[in-house]
C-alpha positions in Angstrom: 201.6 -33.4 32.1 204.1 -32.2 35.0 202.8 -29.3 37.0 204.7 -27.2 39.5 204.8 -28.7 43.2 203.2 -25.3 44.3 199.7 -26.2 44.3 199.9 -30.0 45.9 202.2 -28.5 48.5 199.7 -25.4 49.4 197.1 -27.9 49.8 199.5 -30.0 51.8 200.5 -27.3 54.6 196.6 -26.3 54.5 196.0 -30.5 55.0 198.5 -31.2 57.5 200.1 -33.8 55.5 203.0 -34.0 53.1 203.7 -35.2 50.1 206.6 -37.6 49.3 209.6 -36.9 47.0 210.9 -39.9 46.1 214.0 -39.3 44.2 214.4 -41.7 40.7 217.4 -43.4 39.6 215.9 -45.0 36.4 213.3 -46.5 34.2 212.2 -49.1 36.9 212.3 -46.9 39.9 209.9 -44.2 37.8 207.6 -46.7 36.7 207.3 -47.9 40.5 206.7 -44.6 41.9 203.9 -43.5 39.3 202.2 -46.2 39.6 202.1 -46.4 43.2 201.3 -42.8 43.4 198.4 -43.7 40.8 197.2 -46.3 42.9 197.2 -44.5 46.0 195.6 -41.5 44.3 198.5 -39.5 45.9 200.3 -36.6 44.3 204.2 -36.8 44.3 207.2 -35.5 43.4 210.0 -37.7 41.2 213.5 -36.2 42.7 216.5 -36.1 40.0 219.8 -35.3 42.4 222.5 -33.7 39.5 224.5 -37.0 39.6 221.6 -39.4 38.9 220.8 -36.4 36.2 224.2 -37.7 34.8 223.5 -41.4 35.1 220.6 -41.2 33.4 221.9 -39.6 30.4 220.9 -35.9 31.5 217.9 -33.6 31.9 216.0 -33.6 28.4 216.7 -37.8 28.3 214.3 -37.7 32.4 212.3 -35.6 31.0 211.2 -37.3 27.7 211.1 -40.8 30.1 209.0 -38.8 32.7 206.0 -37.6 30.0 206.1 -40.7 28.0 205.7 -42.9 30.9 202.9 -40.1 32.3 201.1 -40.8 29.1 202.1 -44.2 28.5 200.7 -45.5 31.9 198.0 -43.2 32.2 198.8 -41.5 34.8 196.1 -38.5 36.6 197.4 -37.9 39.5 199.9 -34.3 40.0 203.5 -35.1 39.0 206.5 -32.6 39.8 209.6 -33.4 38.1 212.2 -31.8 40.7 215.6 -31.0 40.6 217.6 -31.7 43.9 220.0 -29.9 45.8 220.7 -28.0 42.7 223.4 -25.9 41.4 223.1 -22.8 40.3 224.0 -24.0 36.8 221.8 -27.2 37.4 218.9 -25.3 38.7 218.9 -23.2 35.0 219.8 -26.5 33.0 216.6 -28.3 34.3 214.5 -25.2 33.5 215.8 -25.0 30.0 215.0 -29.4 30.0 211.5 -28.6 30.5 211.9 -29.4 34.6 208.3 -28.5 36.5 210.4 -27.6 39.9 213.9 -27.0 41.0 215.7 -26.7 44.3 218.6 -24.6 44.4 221.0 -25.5 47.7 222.7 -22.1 48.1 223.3 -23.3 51.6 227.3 -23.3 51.9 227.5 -20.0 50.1 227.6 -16.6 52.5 223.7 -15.7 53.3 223.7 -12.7 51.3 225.4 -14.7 47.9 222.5 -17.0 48.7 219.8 -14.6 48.9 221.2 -13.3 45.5 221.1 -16.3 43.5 218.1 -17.3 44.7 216.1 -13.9 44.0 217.5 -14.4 40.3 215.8 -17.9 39.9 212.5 -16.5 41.5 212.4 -14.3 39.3 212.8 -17.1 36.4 210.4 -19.5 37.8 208.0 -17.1 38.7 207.7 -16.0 35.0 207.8 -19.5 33.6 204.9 -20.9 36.4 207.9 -23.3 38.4 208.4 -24.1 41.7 211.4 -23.4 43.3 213.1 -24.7 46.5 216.0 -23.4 48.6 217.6 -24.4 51.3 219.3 -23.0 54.5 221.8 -24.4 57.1 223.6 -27.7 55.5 221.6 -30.8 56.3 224.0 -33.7 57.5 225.5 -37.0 55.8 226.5 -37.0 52.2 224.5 -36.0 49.1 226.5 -36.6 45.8 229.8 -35.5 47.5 227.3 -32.7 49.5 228.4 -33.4 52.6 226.9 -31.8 56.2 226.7 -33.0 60.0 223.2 -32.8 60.7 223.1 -29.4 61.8 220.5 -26.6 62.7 219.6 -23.8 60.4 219.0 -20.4 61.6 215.1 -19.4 62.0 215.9 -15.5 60.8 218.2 -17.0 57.8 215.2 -18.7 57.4 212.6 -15.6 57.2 215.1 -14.0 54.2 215.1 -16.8 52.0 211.3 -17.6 52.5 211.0 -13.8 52.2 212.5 -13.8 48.6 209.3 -15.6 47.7 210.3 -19.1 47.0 207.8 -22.1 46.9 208.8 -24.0 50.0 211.9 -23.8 52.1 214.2 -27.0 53.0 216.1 -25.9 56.2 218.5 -27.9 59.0 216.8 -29.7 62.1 219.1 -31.9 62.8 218.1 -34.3 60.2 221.0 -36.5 58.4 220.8 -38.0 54.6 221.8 -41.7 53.8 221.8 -44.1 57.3 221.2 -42.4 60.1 224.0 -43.2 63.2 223.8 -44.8 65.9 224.1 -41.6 68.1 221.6 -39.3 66.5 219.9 -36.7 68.9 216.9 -36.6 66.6 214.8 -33.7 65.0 215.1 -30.5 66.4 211.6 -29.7 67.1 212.7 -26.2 69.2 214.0 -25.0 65.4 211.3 -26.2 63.3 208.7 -24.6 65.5 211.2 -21.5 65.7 211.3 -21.7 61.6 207.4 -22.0 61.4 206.4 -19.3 63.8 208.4 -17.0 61.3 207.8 -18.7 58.0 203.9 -18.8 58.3 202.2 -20.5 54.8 205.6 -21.4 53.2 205.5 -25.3 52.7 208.8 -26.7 54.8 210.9 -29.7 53.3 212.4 -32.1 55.0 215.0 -33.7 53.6 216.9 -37.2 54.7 213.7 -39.5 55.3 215.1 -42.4 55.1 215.3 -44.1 59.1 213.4 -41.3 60.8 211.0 -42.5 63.3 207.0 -42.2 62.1 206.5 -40.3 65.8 209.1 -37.8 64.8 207.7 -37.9 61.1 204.4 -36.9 61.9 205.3 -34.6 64.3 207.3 -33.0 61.9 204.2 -32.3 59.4 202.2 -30.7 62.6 204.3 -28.2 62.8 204.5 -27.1 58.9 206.6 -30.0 56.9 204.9 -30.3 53.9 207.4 -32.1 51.8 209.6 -35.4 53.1 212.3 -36.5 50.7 212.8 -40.3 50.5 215.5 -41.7 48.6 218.2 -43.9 50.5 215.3 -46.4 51.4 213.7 -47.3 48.3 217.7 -48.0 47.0 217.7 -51.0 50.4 214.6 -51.9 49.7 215.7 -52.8 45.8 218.9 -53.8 47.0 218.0 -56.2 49.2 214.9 -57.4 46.9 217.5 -58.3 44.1 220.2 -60.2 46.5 217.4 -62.3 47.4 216.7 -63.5 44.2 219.8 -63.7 43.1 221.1 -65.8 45.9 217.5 -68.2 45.8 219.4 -68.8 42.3 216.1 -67.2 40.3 218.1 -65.5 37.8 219.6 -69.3 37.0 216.3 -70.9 36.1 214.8 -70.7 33.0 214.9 -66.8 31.9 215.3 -65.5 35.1 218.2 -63.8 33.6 216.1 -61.7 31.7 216.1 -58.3 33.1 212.1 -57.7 33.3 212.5 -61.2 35.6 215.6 -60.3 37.2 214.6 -56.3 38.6 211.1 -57.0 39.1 210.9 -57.8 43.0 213.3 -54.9 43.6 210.4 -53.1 41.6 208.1 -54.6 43.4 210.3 -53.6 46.6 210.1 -50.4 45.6 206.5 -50.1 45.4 205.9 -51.6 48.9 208.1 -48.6 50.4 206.6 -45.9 48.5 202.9 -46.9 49.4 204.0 -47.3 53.3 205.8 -44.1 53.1 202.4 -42.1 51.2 200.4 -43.8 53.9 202.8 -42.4 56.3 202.7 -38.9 55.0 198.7 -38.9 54.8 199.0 -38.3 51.0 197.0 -41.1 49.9 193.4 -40.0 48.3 194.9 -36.4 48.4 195.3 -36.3 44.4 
């Protein structure tokens, strides 16, 4: 059964670790990531961005593959089904789907249209026992056409979302999503601290993962991250997993062509980064 991210995240700040969302593209990469997170005995969160929401044939279609497979496979560990960087529209469309958390990313609206929209889905997730996330100050690279430079959010901006009672609160250090470049200054450790000393309990997310250094990452969760979204680096990892048996000339012998044969080391691949990630995050045995 899904649950709300609220609990595993409390426990998470209270912990000093953080819990992965690792954002799902399809039936392989959701299988991978439960059972991993089974395995480990870790809670997580599966992240649904609005365009692999499309892909994969829409909310109520993830969320039928998300229970079945929570059933089928057995799994006991805490699952949050998450919408991310949400709409307004997206955010109520993956409430209505039977969604167990949604982010809304009111970030490039005025503060105070921000503030408004978010108050509205408080109010509905509140009532309906959901977790919500919003953001402040645009986090850099691209994010289904989302795009940002990396920039810093503003601590008090902070404060008056976090304020409006919202789960956990994804705000701008600095970080990037996708690759990170060659000329990244790194986290801003100045703001997070900033955005903690006025934030208190609220669980911070940090979005973009993917390439940030394990220093900076557990630095990061010291100082109140409770929430690191991974999704760029399971997609190499599978990426690179399939080229190489595809160009070993795998998929040519026998029934390599079969598609159980022919996406399980990228499965496999995927696995491996989730587990080193969970380890990372101090989420393992945490379930």
């Amino acid at each position: 059964m899904l649950v709300s991210a609220k609990e595993m995240l409390t426990k998470a700040k209270a912990g000093k670790y953080a819990v992965g969302q690792f954002n799902i593209n399809n039936l392989e990469w959701t299988k991978a990531i439960l059972q991993t997170a089974e395995e480990l005995k870790s809670p997580v969160i599966l992240g649904v961005s609005e365009g692999a929401g499309k892909y994969m044939c829409g909310y109520t279609t993830i969320v039928g593959m998300v229970n079945g497979m929570i059933n089928e496979l057995g799994i006991t560990v805490p699952v949050a089904l998450h919408l991310d960087h949400g709409s307004y529209d997206g955010a109520k469309a993956c409430i209505d789907a039977g969604f167990s958390s949604v982010m809304f990313d009111g970030s490039h609206y005025p503060i105070e249209e921000n503030i408004q929209k978010t108050k509205e889905l408080v109010a509905i997730c509140n009532e309906k026992g959901l977790s919500l996330e919003a953001e402040v100050g645009a986090i850099g690279g691209e994010e289904d056409g989302v795009v940002g430079s990396g920039e810093v959010a503003d601590p008090k901006e902070c404060k008056m979302i976090a304020d409006l009672g919202v789960t956990m609160l994804a705000a701008g250090i600095g970080n990037i999503h996708g690759k990170y470049p060659e000329n990244w200054a790194g986290l801003s450790f100045d703001t997070l601290d900033a955005i903690q000393q006025l934030t208190g309990d609220m669980p911070l997310v940090l979005h973009g993962g993917t390439g940030i250094p394990a220093d900076m990452i557990k630095k990061a969760i010291s100082l109140g991250v409770s929430k690191i979204n991974v999704n760029t680096e399971c997609q190499l990892a599978f990426a690179d997993a399939t080229r190489k048996y595809i160009e070993a000339g795998k998929d040519l012998q026998g029934k390599g062509f079969d598609p159980r044969k022919l996406l399980a080391d990228g499965t496999a691949a995927i696995k491996a980064t989730v587990k080193e990630k969970m380890e990372l995050f101090g989420s393992v045995n945490k379930a």
